[in-house]
C-alpha positions, 0 to 999 in steps of 0.5 A, a space after each residue: 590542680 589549681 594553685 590552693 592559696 593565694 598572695 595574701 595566704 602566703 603573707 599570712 603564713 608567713 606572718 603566722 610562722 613568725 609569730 610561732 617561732 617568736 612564741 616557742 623559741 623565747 627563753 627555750 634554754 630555762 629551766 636548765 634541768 630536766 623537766 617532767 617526761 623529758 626523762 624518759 624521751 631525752 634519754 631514748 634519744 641518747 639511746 638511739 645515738 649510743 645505738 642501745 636498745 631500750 623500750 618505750 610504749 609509743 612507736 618509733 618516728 619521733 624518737 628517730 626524728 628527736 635523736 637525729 633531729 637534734 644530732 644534726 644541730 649538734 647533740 652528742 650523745 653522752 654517759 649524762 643519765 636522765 634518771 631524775 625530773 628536777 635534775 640539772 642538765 650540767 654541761 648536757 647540751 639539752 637545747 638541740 632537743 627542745 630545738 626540734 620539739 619547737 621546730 614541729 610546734 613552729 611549722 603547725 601553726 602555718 600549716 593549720 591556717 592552710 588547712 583552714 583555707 582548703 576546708 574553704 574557710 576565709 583568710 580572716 577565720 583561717 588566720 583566727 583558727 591558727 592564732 588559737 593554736 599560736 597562743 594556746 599555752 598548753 600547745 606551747 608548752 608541749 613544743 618547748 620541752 623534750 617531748 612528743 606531742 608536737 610532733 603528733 600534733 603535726 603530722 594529724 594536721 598534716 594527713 588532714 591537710 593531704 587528703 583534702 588536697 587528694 579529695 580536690 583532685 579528679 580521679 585517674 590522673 597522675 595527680 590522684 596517684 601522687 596524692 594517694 601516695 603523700 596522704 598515705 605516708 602522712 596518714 601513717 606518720 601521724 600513727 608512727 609517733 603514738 598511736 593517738 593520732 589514729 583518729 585522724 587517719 581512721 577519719 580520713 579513711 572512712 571519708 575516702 571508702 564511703 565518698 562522705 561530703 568532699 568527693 563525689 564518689 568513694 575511692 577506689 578500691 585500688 586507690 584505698 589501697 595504694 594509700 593504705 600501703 604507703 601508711 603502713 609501709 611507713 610505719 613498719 619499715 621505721 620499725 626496721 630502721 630502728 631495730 637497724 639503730 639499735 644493736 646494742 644491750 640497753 635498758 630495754 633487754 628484758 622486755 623481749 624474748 631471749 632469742 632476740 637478746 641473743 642478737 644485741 652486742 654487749 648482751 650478756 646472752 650476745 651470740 654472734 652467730 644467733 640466727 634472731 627471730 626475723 624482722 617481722 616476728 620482731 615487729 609484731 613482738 614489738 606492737 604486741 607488746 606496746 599494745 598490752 603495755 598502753 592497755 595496762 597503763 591503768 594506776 593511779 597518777 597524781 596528774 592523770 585527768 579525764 576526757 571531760 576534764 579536758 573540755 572544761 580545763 578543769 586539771 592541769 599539770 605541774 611540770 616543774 616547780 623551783 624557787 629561782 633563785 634560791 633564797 629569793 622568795 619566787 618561783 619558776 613554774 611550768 604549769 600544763 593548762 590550755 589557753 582558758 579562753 580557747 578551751 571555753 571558744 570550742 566548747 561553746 562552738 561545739 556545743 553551738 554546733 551540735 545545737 544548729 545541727 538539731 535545729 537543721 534537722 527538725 526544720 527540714 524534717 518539719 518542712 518535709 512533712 507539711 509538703 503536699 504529696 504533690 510537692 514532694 520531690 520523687 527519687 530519680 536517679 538525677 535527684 539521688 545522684 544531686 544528694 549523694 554529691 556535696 553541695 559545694 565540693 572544693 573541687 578547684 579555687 575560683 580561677 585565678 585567686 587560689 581562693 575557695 568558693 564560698 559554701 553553701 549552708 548544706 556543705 557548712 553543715 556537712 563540713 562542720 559535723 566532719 570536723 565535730 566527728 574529728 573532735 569525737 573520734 579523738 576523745 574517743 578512745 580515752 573515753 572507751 579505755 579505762 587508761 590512765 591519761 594527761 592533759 595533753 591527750 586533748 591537742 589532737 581533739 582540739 585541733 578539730 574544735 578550733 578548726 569549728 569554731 572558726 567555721 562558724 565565725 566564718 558564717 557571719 556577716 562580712 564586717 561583723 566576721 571581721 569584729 569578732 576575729 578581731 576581739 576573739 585573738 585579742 581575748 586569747 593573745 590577752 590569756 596567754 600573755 597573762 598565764 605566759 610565765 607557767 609556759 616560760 618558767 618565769 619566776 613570780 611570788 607565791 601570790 601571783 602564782 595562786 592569783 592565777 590558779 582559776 580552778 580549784 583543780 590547778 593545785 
């Protein structure tokens, strides 16, 4: 397979790493207490590296990769408990957790730009789709503290990004196989850190068993296959090496079942000799729990928000308020909202979209009625074969440059209703389940809507693609600097924070 980018990319992401860096690690120490969910995920990190056994309604990969992530950097674990948002971390070294959080923040940005570029969106149009993920405040927020959601936001890139290169490559080579395998363990990645990044696999899945606009024709069965079992070997088996981590008593006892309490050292039902249930009736204990604790997560939340508060940013969350310093009449605050001016650009390119899309097919079942009969195209099987096959498959880059060839309309359209249905898939559950749920929910969606609002920048005019990349980063760049001290916790007066609550839902 030909190389997929070319010398500019590689400057561009470079350039795009820096800027993410800058923007995540800045001021990554303050505030020095315990901010928000960091209580839960700080403490199941101490967990792991004490090795006690605790529970959690999400599955394993980014505690595993946060507890060891960060010991590698140097956290110990310690008797610190994390039992009180607002709580100084004292003499805790906390910062090697955000570290990683931040780490995974960083590495999407230039990975987005690089999905961009196979999805064959231009340099300018794929640098402005990472520029709306580099600042877009709620996205660099979430990077910033002990938490998942960077890590989820990853690894859904990340399996995007997979199985486009294995849709570009020919089938039956050894190249096909690897990327079978890469896509898979990517595909359930983004499964192993919380289950909403199931959107994206499942997306990847139906592309790949129907042969839908990026292949000519489905994969095999044997490849769906491969692929399947590298995804859900992933998951189950960092299932086994957390039940190897943690095999002492922790806080999480009482939600399993006493024969496998039997087996956790320091447990006040320890028996060394207990035989335990088996790893994968612990295994299906486990998910089966998990799925009836999501399933039941249902109460009321002061910052709970629905999916379509989402798409207008009309609810935020207050992660942490604290006059800094006290006695000095201002206020640090972290306060989760998307960038106002990336929210509003995917909304109307969503909507743009939907709009082109009805347009498109009025005109061509219009035009397909006032045909002759004579005109009309009969249904050889040369014809069917053309239709079944994308208009413009990302097949290779134009031989030299690294660089895709420019689509055609129908492939835009094709392209764009894949990345609409990536956004939809990802709201859908939270539109279908009565589960409570946060702001935060809406990132893997969004990836999606930036990724279409680029592309349909990406159909004007050459100059004029050029003008409106430049005036929309500027717009965005503009919001975040503005709303940068709710990401940053930078103490302002009580009048400049309530300047910049837009909404009447930001209280």
């Amino acid at each position: 397979m030909a190389s997929l980018v070319g010398p500019g990319d590689r400057i561009a992401e470079r350039v795009l790493f820096v800027l993410a860096f800058v923007t995540r690690f800045f001021h990554l120490a303050e505030p020095a207490q315990i901010v928000f969910d960091e209580i839960h995920f700080a403490g199941f990190s101490n967990s792991i590296l004490k090795r006690e056994f605790f529970w959690d309604i999400h599955p394993v990969l980014g505690k595993l990769v946060l507890a060891f992530g960060s010991w590698l950097l140097g956290y110990k674990p310690s008797d610190y408990t994390f039992s009180e948002i607002g709580k100084d971390y004292g003499d805790v070294r906390y910062l090697p957790l955000r570290e990683v959080s931040a780490f995974f923040g960083v590495l999407t940005v230039p990975l987005l730009y690089r999905t961009a570029r196979v999805l064959g969106l231009s340099n300018s149009v794929s640098l402005l789709a990472a520029m709306l993920l580099c600042w877009d405040t709620m996205h660099v927020t979430e990077s910033r503290l002990i938490l998942m959601d960077s890590q989820v936001l990853f690894t859904c890139v990340l399996a995007l990004y997979t199985a486009l290169c294995l849709w570009r490559t020919p089938p039956r080579t050894t190249k096909r196989y690897v990327w079978l395998v890469i896509a898979g363990l990517a595909s359930g990645a983004s499964i192993s850190v919380k289950w909403t990044g199931l959107a994206t696999p499942g997306l990847i899945a139906i592309v790949s068993f129907f042969g839908l606009h990026f292949l000519v024709e489905p994969l095999s069965l044997l490849e769906c296959g491969i692929a399947g079992a590298s995804g859900l070997g992933l998951y189950a088996a960092l299932f086994w090496l957390h039940l190897k981590v943690l095999i002492k008593s922790g806080p999480g006892d009482a939600f399993m079942p006493m024969e496998f309490q039997r087996t956790l050292i320091d447990s006040q039902y320890y028996d060394a000799a207990a035989p335990g249930m088996g790893f994968w009736r612990t295994f299906a204990e486990i998910n089966r729990v998990m799925f009836t604790s999501n399933r039941d997560i249902v109460d009321d939340h002061n910052w709970a928000s629905k999916w379509w508060q989402w798409v207008i940013n009309a609810r935020g969350i207050l992660y942490y308020t604290q006059e800094s310093p006290p006695g000095s009449g201002l206020f640090a605050q972290i306060y989760l909202i998307g960038n106002p001016f990336v929210i509003l650009m995917v909304l109307v390119a969503n909507t743009l979209f939907v709009g082109w899309l009805l347009y498109s097919l009025r005109y061509s079942v219009s035009q397909s009625e006032r045909a002759p009969a004579s005109d009309k195209p009969t249904a050889t099987a040369d014809t069917k074969a053309k239709l079944a096959a994308p208009a413009a498959r990302p097949s290779a880059p134009s031989a030299g440059t690294g660089y895709m060839p420019a689509p055609t309309e129908r492939s835009v359209v094709a392209t764009g209703v894949f990345l609409l249905f990536g956004w939809l898939t990802s709201l859908l559950p939270f539109v279908l389940v009565d589960r409570t749920s946060f702001l935060y929910h809406y990132l893997p969606a969004l990836m999606y809507g930036q990724l279409l609002a680029a592309l349909l920048v990406d159909q004007l005019p050459r100059r004029l693609r050029y003008l409106v990349c430049c005036l929309i980063m500027c717009a965005v760049l503009t919001a975040y600097v503005y709303w940068a001290p709710w990401v940053y916790a930078l103490p302002r007066t009580s009048d400049w924070h309530q300047s910049r609550r837009w909404m009447s839902r930001w209280d």
